[in-house]
Kinemage of the C-alpha trace (Angstrom):
@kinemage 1
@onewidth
@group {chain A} dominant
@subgroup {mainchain}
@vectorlist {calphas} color= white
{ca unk a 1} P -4.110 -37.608 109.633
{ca unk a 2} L -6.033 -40.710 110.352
{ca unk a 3} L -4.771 -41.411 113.419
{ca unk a 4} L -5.309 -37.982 114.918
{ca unk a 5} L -9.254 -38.881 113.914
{ca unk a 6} L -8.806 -41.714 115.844
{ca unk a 7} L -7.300 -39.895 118.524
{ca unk a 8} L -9.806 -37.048 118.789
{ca unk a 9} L -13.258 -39.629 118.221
{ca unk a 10} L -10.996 -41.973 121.006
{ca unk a 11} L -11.384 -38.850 123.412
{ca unk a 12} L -15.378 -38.837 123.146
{ca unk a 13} L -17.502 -36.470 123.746
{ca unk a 14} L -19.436 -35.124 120.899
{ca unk a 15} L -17.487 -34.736 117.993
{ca unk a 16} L -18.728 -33.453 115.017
{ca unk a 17} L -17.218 -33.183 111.427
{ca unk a 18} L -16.846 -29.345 111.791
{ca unk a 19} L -15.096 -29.811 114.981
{ca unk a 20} L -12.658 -32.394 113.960
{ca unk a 21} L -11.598 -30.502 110.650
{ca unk a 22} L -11.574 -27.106 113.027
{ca unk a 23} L -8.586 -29.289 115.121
{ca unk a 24} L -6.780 -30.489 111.776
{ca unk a 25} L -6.755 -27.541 109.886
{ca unk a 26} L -8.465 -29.180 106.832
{ca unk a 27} L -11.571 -28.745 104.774
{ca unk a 28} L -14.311 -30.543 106.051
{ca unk a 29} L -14.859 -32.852 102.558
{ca unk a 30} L -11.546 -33.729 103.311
{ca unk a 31} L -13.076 -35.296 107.100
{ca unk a 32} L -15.657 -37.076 105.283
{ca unk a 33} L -13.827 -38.588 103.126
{ca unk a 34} L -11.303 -39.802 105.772
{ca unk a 35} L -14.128 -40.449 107.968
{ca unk a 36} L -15.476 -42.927 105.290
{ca unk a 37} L -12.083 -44.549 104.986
{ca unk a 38} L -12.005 -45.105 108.767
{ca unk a 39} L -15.439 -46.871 108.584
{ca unk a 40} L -14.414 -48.538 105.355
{ca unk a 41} L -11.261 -50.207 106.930
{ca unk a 42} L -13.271 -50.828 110.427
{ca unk a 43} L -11.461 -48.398 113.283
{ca unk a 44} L -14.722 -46.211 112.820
{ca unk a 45} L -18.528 -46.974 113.411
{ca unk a 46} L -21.398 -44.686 112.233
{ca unk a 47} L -24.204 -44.601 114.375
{ca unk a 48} L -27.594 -42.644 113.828
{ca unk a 49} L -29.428 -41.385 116.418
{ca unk a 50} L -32.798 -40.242 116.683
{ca unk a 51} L -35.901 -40.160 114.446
{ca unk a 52} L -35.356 -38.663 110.846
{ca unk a 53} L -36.212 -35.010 110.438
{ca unk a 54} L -38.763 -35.577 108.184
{ca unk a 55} L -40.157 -32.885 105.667
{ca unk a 56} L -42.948 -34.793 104.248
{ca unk a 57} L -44.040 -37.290 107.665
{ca unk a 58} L -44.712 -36.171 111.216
{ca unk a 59} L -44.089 -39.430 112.600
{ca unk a 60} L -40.708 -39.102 111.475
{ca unk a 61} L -40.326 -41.392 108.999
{ca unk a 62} L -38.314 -41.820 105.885
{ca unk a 63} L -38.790 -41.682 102.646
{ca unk a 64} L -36.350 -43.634 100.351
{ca unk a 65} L -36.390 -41.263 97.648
{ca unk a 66} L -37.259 -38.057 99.369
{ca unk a 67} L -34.006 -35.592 99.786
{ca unk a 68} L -35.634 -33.871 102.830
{ca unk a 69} L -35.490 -37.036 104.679
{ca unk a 70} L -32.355 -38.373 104.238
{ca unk a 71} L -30.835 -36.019 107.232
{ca unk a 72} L -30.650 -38.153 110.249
{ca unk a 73} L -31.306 -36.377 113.374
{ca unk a 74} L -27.907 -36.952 114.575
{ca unk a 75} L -25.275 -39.153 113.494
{ca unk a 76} L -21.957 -39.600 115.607
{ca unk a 77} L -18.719 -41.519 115.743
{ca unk a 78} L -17.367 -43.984 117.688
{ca unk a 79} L -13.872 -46.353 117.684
{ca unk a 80} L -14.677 -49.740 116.740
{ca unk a 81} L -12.371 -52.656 118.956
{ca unk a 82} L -10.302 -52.383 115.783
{ca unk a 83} L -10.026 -48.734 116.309
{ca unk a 84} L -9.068 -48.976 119.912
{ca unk a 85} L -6.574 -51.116 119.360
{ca unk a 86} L -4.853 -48.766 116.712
{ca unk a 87} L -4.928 -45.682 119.071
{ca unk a 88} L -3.856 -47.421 121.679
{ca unk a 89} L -0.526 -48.063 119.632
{ca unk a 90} L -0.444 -44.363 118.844
């Protein structure tokens, strides 16, 4: 299963968590927590994009213990070299 993560984040686009559990049949905990593993090990990187939706700061800022913003605006996935290397073995 971790290869065909790699496979599908190798084939870019935008590829959310939803969509990559839609395409393994699996829950989508079960992505995260393969996700993480990915990232863990190095094939994955996590990148955040844009400003923080932020409840409690129009600027967009972040508050370190607020729960309404700790949602980044959008996060994505990409292959690290590590990670390109794998899939290209696959």
């Amino acid at each position: 299963m971790f290869k065909k993560i790699l496979l599908i984040v190798g084939q870019g686009g935008i590829v959310t968590f939803d969509s990559i559990s839609a395409r393994m049949g699996v829950p989508v905990r079960l992505t995260h927590m393969m996700v993480e593993e990915l990232v863990r090990k190095g094939f994955l990187r996590e990148k955040i994009l844009g400003r923080y939706e932020s409840a409690c700061s129009p600027q967009g800022g972040h508050c370190s213990n607020c729960s309404a913003c700790a949602t980044p605006a959008l996060r994505i996935l990409e292959l690290t070299e590590k990670g390109k290397r794998e899939r290209g073995r696959i």
